[in-house]
C-alpha positions, -999 to +999 in steps of 0.1 A: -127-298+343-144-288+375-155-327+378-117-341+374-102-310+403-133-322+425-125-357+423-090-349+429-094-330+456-120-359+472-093-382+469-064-362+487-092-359+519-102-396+517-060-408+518-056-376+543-090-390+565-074-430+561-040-422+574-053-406+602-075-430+611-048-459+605-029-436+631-053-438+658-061-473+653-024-490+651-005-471+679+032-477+681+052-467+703+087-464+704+111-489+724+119-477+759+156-490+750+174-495+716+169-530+703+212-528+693+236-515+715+264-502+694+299-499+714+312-466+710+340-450+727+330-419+743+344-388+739+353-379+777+379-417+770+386-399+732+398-367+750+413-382+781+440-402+760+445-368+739+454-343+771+475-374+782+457-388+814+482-403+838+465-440+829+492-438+800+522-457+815+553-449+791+576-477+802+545-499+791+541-478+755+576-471+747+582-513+750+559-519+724+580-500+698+615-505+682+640-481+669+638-496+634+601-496+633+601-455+638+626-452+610+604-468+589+571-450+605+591-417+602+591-415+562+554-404+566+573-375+581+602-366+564+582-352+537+579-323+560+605-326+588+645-335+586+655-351+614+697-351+609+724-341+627+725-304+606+694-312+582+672-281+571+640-270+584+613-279+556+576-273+555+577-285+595+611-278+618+638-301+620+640-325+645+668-334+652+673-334+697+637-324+698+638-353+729+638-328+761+641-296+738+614-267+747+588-264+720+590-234+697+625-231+705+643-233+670+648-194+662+651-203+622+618-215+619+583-197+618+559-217+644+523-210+649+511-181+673+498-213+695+531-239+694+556-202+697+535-197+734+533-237+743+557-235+774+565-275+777+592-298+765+588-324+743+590-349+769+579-385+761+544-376+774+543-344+752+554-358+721+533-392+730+500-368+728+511-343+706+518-373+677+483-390+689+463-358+673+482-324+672+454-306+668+436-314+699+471-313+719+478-281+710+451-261+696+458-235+665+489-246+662+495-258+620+505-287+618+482-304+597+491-341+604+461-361+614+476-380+641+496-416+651+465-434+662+485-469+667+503-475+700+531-492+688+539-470+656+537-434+686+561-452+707+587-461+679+587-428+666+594-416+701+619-438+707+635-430+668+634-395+677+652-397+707+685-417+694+685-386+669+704-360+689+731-352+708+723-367+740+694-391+736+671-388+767+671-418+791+638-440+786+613-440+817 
């Protein structure tokens, strides 16, 4: 027994001695630059689209949607929100003449701590950011909606939102 843990041993010191040596005598060294540049877009451009930098030009994004396309966009939504002339508040508040309205400002519906203290309107720039990722547009609040990441499909939502209410707000 003392001949097979000896010979064992030997071995793990001779493959232990070879790698080292095969170390020393084939140096590599790593690239000074990556051999594949992969495009990624950077989160400073990620988060300056989600605060709603001013390079977002709403008479531009509002023309690439339609009225028709945000009705059909909006069924994602009405699972949550009503957005009729007297509908009910449902997991999310109604939405009916949210265009223009201050946000938190229904008084029959429990908002978050965060949306309850958000001070804006939901302009077309709010509601353009806000529906691009809610989470990052208004931290804490509990909406738990990932987010319009198409152009075309924020924009008709916008615009379907604003011909539902009283006095739909006048495109920029």
């Amino acid at each position: 027994i003392n001949k097979i843990i000896a010979s064992v041993l030997l071995t793990i010191v001779v493959i232990f001695i070879i790698n080292k040596s095969a170390d020393f005598i084939y140096l590599v060294e790593a690239p000074e630059t990556n051999a594949y540049v992969v495009a990624v877009k950077s989160e400073v451009q990620e988060s300056e689209k989600s605060e709603g930098s001013s390079d977002t030009d709403m008479n531009a994004l509002l023309a690439m949607g339609s009225i028709d396309h945000g009705k059909k966009i909006f069924g994602q939504c009405k699972a949550c929100h009503s957005v009729n002339k007297g509908g009910k508040n449902k997991i999310g508040p109604k939405l009916y003449n949210v265009v223009g309205r201050a946000a938190g400002f229904i008084t029959d519906y429990k908002y978050s701590k965060a949306l309850s203290s958000y001070t804006k309107n939901w302009s077309f720039e709010e509601l353009n950011g806000f529906l691009l990722k809610p989470s990052k547009w208004i931290k804490g609040n509990k909406m738990g909606f990932a987010g319009l990441k198409d152009d075309k499909d924020r924009a008709s939502i916008i615009l379907y939102l604003n011909q539902n209410g009283d006095n739909p707000q006048p495109l920029p």
